[in-house]
N, C-alpha and C positions, 0 to 999 in steps of 0.2 A: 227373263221372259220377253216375246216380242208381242207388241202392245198392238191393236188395231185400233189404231188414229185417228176417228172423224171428227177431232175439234176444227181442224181449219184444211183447206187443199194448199196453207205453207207449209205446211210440216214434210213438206214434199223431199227426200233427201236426192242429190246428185246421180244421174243415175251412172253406171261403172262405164258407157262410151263417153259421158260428159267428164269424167276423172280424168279419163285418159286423155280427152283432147286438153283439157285444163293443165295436164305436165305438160303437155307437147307445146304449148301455146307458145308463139313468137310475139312476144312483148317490147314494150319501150314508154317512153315516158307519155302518161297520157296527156298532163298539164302542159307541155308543149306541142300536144297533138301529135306523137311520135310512135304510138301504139299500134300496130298495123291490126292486127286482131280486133282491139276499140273501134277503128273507123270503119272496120266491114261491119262491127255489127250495126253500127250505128246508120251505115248507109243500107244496109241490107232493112231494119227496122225500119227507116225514113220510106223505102220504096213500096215494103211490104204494107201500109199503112196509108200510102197517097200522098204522103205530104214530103218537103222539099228537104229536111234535115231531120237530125232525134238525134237527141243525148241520153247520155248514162248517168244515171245516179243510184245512189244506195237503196231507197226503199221508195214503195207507191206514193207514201205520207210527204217524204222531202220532193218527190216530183209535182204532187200537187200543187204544196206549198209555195213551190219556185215558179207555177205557171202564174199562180198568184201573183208573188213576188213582181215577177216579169212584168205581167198584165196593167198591172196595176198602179196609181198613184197613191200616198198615203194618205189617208182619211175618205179615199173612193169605197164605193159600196157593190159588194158583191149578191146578185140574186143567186139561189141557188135550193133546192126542197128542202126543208124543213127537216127532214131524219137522214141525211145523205151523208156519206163516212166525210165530209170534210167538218160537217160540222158534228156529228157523232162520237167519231173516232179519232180525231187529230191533235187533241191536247190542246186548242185555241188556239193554233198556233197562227193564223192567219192574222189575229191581232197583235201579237205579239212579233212574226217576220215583217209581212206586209204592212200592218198597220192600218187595215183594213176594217171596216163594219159586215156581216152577215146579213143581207135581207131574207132569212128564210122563208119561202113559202110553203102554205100547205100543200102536201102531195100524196097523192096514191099510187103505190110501187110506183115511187120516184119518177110520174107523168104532175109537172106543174099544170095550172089549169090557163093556159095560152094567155086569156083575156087579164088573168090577174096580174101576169109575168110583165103585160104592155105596160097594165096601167101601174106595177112598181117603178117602171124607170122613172127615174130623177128628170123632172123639167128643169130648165137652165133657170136658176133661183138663189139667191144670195146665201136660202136658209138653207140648202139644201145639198147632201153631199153628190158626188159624182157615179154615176150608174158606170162602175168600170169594167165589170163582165161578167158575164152570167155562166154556171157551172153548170151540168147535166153530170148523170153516173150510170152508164153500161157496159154491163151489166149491172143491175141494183143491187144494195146488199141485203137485199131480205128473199134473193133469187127468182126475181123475176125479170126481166128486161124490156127495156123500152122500144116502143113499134117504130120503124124508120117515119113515119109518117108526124109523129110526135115531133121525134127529132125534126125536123124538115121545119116543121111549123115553130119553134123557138127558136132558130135558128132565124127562118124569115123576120122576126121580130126583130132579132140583135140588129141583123143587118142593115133592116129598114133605120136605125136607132144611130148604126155608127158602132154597136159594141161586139166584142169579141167574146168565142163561146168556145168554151174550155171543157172536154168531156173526163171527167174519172172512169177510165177503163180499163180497173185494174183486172177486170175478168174480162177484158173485150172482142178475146177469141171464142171465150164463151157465149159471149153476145151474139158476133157473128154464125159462130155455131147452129143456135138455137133460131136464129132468124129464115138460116139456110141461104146466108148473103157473102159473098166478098167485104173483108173490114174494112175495102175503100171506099165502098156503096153506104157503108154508116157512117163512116167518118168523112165524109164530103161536108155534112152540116155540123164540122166542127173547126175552128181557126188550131185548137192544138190540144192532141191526148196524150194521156200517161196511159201505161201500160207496163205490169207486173211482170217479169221473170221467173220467179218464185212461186207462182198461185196456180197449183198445179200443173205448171212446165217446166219443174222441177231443178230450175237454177239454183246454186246455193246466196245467189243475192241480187238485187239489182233491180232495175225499173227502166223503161224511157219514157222521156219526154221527147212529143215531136209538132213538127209545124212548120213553118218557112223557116226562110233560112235568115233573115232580119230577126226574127222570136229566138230560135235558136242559140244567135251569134249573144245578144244580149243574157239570155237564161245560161249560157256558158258564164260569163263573168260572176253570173250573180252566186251558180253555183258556186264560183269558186269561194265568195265572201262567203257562201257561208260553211265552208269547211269540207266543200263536197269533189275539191281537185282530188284527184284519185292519181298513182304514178301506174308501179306497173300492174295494170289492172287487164289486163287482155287474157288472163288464165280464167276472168268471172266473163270475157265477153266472148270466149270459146264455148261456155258454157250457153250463154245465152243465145248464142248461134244454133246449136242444138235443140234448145227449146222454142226458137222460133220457126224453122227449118222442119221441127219432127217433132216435136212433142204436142204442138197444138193441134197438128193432125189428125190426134187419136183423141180428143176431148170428149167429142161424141160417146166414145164407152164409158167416163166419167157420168155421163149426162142420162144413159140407158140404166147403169147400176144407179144414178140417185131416186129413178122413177120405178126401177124393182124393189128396191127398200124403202121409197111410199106406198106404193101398191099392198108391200106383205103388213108394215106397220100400220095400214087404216083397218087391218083385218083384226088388231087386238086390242080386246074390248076394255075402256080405258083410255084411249088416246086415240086423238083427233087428228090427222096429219092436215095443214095447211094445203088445199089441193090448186090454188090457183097463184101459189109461187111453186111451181114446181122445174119452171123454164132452163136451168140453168143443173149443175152438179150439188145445190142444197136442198135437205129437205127441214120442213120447218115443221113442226108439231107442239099439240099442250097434252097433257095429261087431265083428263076429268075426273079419274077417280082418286080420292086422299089415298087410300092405301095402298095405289099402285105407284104414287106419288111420290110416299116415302120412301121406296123402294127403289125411285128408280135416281138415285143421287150418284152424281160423277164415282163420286168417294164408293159408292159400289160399282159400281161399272169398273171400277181402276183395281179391284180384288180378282174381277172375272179377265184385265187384262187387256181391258179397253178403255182407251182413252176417249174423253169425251170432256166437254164445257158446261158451266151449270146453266138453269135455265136463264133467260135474259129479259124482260119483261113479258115474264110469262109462259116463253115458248123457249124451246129445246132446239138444237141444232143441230143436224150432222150433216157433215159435209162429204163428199166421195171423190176420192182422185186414183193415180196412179199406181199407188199403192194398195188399194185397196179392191178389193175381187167381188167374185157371186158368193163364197164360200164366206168369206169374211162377211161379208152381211149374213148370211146363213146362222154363223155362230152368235152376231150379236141380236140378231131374233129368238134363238135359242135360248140367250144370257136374258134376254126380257121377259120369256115366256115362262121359263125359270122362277124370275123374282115373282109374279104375277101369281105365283103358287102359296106364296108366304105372306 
């Protein structure tokens, strides 16, 4: 059976011109910086992006983790919202790499509140640890995205401060997308972002990290300690050529099918779609009524053929990419309106 996929926009598979450039790819060693493929993408990335260098690493989580790494000294303290995939979704790993503390603050779709961001940094104080960078995430993971004006204004703060401001942007063509900006015009008020391959631009793996080229040279070494030298890896950065080049292009239809399957979904009586994340390729919804509730469990959805994740505190997910059509929403309205009879 082929399954229709809105747990996440990775499940995104290779598309058959990315295969084909991926045989073709002219490779070499990347740990000696010998990979001709690795360096275009990697400079192609850096330009596409504003900043002076960007690296290749395996997944958004290990690029995070290594700006950290990089950024940071051990037992410095990191600001950064309160529900944001570093501290959410990363396994702790920032204490355990970096050796870092989390200052999270509270946030609303992932906007800190400026004044509180000032008055977390660390005074220079014996008791006190080090303010060593402050993180943002745009796109947010609950699908909304932050106004350049926000960004702008935390960024002022770092600056004025001395500290360096790190964006999770592992949707941040999405971001730019939806702002209707150039990703250099958002990332100006950032010292260095990650950015997905994988997240609906359909690479079969990979991330960069970018920034000067001093951040860089160091976030190279460190990848390496931690297991992240890759050799001949230019077959995944042919791929990622393609997804940066042409696949974020087309985001925007991503973005119009998530807001026609909130549209039909607020129309069935039962559930509530979240209508002020709707910025980005996810939609977010709860269920009100118990008995449409029961009914509406991954575990059936995955009978009628559609894949789906359970609810997450509270609320439900689907997410739309490349794969997925007007028709493919179509049936899994149909597969709702269905249950909704039992």
């Amino acid at each position: 059976m082929k399954y229709i996929d809105l747990r996440s926009d990775t499940v995104t598979e290779p598309t058959q011109r990315m295969r084909e450039a991926m045989m073709d790819a002219i490779v070499g060693d990347d740990v000696y910086e010998d990979d001709p493929t690795m360096k275009e993408l990697e400079e192609y990335a850096a330009n596409l992006v504003g900043k002076e260098a960007a690296l290749f690493v395996p997944s958004g989580t290990f690029a995070n983790q290594l700006a950290i790494f990089t950024w940071c000294n051990r037992g410095d303290e990191v600001i950064l919202p309160h529900d944001c995939h570093v501290v959410m979704h990363e396994v702790g790993a920032a204490s355990v790499i970096a050796g870092v503390q989390l200052r999270s603050m509270p946030a609303i779709n992932g906007q800190m509140n400026p004044q509180m961001v000032k008055e977390a940094i660390r005074e220079d104080d014996i008791h006190y640890p080090e303010t060593g960078l402050i993180c943002m995430e745009n796109a947010y993971s609950d699908g909304t995205v932050l106004p350049l004006e926000h960004m702008q204004e935390i960024y002022a703060i770092a600056k004025a401060h001395d500290i360096p401001v790190h964006l999770d942007g592992a949707r941040v063509f999405n971001a730019a997308t939806a702002l209707k900006v150039d990703a250099k015009d958002m990332l100006r008020y950032t010292d260095s972002v990650m950015f997905c391959l994988s997240k609906g631009l359909c690479a079969p793996v990979g991330s960069i990290l970018a920034g000067s080229k001093e951040f860089i040279a160091k976030a190279r070494k460190k990848r390496k300690l931690l297991g992240g030298g890759m050799r001949q890896v230019g077959m995944l950065g042919a791929a990622g050529l393609i997804s940066l080049k042409e696949m974020r292009l087309r985001l925007i239809e991503d973005h119009d099918n998530a807001k026609y399957l909130a549209e039909e979904l607020d129309k069935i009586q039962g559930i509530e779609v979240i209508k002020d994340a709707l910025d980005i390729n996810m939609v977010f919804f709860k269920i009100t009524d118990e008995r449409l509730e029961a009914q509406l469990t991954h575990e059936n959805f995955f009978k009628n053929g559609i894949k789906i994740n359970p609810a997450e505190g509270g609320l439900m997910r689907f997410v739309c990419h490349y794969y997925i059509n007007k028709s493919d929403i179509d049936k899994v309205l149909g597969v709702i309106n269905e249950m909704r009879r039992y």
